[in-house]
N, C-alpha and C positions, 0 to 999 in steps of 0.2 A: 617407695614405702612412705605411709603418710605418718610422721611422729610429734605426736602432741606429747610438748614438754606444760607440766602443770609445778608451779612452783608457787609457796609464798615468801615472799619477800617483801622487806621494810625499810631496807638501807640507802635507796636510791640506785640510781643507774651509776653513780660515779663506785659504787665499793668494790673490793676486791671479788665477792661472790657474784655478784652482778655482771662483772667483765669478764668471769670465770664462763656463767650460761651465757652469753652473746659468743664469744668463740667457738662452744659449743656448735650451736645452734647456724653459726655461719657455716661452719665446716659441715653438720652435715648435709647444708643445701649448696654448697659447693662437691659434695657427695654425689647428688643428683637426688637425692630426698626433696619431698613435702613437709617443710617445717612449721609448726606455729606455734607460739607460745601464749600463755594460759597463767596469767599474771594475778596473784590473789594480794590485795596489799592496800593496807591503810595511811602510804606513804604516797601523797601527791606531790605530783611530777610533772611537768608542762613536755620536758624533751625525754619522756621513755621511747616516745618511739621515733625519734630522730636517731637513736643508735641503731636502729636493724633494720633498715635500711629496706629491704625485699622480702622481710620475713614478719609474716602478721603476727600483730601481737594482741593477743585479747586484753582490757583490764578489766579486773572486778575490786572496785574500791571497797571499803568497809567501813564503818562504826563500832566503836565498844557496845557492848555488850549483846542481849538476844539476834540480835539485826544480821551478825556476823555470820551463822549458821543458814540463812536463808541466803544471806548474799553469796557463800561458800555453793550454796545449791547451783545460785544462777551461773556461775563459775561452768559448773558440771553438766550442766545443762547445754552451753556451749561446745563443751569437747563433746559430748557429746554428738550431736548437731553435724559437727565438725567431721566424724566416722575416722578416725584416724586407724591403723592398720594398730600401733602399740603408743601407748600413754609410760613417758618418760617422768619419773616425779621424785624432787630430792626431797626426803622425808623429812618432817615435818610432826604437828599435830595431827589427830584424830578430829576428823568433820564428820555428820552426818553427808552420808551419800559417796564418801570416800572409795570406802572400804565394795562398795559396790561396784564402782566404777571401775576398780583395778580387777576384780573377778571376771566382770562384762567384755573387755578387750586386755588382749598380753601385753601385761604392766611389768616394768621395771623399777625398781628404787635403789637411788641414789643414797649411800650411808655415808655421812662426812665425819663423822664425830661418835663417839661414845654418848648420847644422848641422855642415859639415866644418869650418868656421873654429869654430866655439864649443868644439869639443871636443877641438881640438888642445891648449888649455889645460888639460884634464883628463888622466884616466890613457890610459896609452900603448895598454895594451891593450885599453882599450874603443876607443879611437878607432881601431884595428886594424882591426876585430870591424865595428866600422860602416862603412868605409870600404869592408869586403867581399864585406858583403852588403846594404846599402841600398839598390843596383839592381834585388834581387828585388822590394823591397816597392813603389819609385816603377813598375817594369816593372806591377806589377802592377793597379794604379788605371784608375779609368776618369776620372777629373777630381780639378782641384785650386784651391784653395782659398789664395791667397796672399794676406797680410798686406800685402805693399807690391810695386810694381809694381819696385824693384828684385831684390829673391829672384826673380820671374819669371824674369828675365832672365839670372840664373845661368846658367852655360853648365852645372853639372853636374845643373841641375835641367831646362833647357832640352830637353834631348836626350832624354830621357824623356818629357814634357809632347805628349798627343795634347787637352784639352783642361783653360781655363783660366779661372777669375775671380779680380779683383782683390777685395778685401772687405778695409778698413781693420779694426780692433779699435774695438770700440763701449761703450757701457756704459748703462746704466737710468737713465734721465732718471728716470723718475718715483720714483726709489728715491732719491733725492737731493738734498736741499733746499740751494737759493742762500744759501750766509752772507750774514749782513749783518755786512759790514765794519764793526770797531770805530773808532773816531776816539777816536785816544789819541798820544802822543808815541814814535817810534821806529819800526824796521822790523824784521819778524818774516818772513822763510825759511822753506819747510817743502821737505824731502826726504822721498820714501820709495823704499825698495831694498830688496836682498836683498845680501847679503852672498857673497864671491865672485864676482860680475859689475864686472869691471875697467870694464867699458865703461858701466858708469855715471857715473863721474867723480868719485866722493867726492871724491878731487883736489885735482880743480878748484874744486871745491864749499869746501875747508879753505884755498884760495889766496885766493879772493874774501873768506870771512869773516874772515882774518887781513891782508887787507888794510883791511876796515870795520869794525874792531871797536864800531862802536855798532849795527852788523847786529846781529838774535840768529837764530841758524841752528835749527832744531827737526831732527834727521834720527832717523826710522821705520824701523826695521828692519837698523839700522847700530848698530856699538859702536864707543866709541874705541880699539877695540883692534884693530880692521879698518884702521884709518892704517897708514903706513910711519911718520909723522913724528908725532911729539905733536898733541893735536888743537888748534887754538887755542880759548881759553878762551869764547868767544861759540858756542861748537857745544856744543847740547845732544843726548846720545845717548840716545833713549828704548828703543831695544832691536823685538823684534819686539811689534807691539801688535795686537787685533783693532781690527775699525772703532770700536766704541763707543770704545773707551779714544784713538785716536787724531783722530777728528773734532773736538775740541774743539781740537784744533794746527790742523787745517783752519781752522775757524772764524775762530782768532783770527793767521793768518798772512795778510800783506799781498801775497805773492809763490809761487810752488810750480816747484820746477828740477824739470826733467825730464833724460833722458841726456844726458848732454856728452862722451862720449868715444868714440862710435858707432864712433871709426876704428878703433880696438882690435879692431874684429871685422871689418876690411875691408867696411863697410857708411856707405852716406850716408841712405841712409832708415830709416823708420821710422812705427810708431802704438802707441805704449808704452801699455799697459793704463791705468797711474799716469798720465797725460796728462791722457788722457779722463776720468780720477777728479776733477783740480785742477780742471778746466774744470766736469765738472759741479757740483764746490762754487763757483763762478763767478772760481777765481784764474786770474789770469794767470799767464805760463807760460816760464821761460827755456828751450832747448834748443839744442841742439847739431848736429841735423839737418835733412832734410828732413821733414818729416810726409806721412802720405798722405793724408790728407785734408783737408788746409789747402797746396795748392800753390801757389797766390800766398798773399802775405805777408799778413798780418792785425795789428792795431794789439794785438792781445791775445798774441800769441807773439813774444817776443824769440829770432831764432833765430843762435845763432854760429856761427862756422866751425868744424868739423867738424875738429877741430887741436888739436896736444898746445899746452897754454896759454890757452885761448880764452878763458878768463876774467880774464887779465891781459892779451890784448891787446883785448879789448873792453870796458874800465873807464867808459868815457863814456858809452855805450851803454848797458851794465847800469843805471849810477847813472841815467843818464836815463830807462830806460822804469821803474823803481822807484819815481821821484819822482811820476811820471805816473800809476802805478797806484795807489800808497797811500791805503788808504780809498775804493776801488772793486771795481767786480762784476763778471764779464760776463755782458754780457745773455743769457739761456738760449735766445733765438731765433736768436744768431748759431753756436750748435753742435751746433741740432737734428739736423743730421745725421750725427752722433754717436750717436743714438740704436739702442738697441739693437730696438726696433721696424722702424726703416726697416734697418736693416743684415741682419735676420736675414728680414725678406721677402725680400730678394734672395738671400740665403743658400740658402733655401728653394726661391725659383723654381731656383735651379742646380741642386739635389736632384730635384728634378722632371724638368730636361731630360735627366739625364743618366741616372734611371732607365729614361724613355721610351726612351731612344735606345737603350743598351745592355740592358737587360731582365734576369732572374736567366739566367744559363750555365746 
């Protein structure tokens, strides 16, 4: 099967959603698939395609303003060209020639996010722009691809949806070795984030450390200039880091927070990329959610209420499963299903049914 992934992106090859599609995309040409990817992005890059090694990669760069929409064409033009069997694409904005392109061969969409809630926070007029014409692009799909079974259930994604799977966010077991916990004196924290996403909880995250100050908090991708409030002095801000420079915080951290503030985006679940990353270095794991793929409770995820404060009304709780975890692992058989092998076969099988079913227009 020949599967053109079309995605935009601006983060670089080093971010979390970036390293998310490259496993992707490896697994399913270790599948026995035809893959290529279909790259729309105003973000230059010397080494994108030093990461994929055997799997082509189209770019189409861009400019602000009008330029963009013709550049999105030549994009489509390409896949196009290209005759792929089904066009994979994590949704996005509305382009002209879109909405065509996923009618013309059996399209899938990837749904990461609550969309209209994320970008109420942003500019006025994009979230206009999206809100106008998003219905051509979901009208347009033949299947989809949801992160957690509550976005399913969206009533604005709902109403659109003629066919659906659920598929958590996975990550490469084999690409990632189980620290072995230090035994030393103290408890060490590791956050990582992006800056600008409220609903992560930094927060929460500066409420907990200023309440233990012999915590050391390590946070990835966060500056102290990201607080409203002074940061308390046990938070260390190491800025954006790639893996190398930051795995050794993995390593030697006892704990790893994940989102704490999901409410922020009127959402209770969730499969954070960063999750699945702590787990594969074997940390246990604070959050603030549901997970999708740990629905009963598990001895290795401390999960709080999903509420402004969680971390000051859950003080016993925290301090207790910390004391419990310090100087342990989890065992990598309890999260194999996390793997990005088993998750991108089924991925694959849905690519398959939904080709058959609907065939090229």
């Amino acid at each position: 099967m020949k599967i053109a992934y079309l995605i935009h992106w601006n983060e670089g090859p080093g971010s979390g959603v970036f390293k998310k599609v490259l496993g992707q995309v490896m697994a399913w040409s270790r599948l026995g698939h035809d893959v290529s990817l279909f790259l729309y992005t105003h973000h230059w890059e010397q080494d994108w395609n030093q990461e994929f090694q055997d799997i082509p990669l189209h770019i189409q760069h861009y400019r602000g303003g009008f330029g963009r929409l013709s550049d999105f064409r030549r994009l489509i033009a390409e896949v196009k060209r290209w005759k792929p069997d089904v066009v994979y694409h994590r949704f996005d904005l509305y382009y002209p020639g879109l909405p065509s392109l996923l009618r013309r061969i059996p399209s899938i969409i990837e749904v990461n996010t609550n969309d209209l809630i994320e970008m109420q926070s942003g500019s006025k007029l994009r979230y206009l722009y999206h809100r106008l014409t998003r219905a051509a692009v979901l009208r347009a799909t033949s299947g989809y691809v949801f992160v957690s079974a509550e976005l399913a259930e969206e009533a604005h994604f709902r109403k659109y949806i003629r066919d659906k799977v659920i598929i958590g966010n996975g990550i490469d077991l084999s690409n990632v070795a189980v620290s072995s916990p230090e035994k030393r004196e103290g408890t060490r924290i590791i956050f990582i984030g992006t800056h600008g996403q409220s609903w992560h909880g930094v927060d929460e995250i500066a409420r907990l450390a200023l309440a233990h100050p012999d915590w050391r908090f390590d946070l990835v991708g966060i500056y102290a200039s990201h607080l409203e409030d002074p940061a308390p002095v046990n938070m260390t801000f190491h800025g954006n880091l790639v893996r190398a420079e930051y795995e050794p915080l993995m390593n030697e951290a006892d704990v790893a927070v994940g989102t704490l503030a999901l409410y922020r985006k009127r959402m209770a679940e969730a499969s954070p990329l960063k999750v699945r990353e702590y787990l594969a270095y074997g940390l246990p794991v604070i959050i603030g959610y549901k997970d999708t793929d740990f629905p009963e409770p598990v001895p290795f995820i401390l999960e709080l209420k999903n509420v402004p404060g969680s971390t000051s009304l859950d003080q016993e709780r925290i301090e207790g499963f910390i004391e419990k975890w310090r100087g342990s692992r989890v065992n990598r058989s309890l999260i194999k299903h996390l793997d990005t092998a088993e998750k991108e076969a089924e991925r694959v099988d849905y690519m398959e049914r939904i080709a058959k079913k609907d065939g090229p227009k």
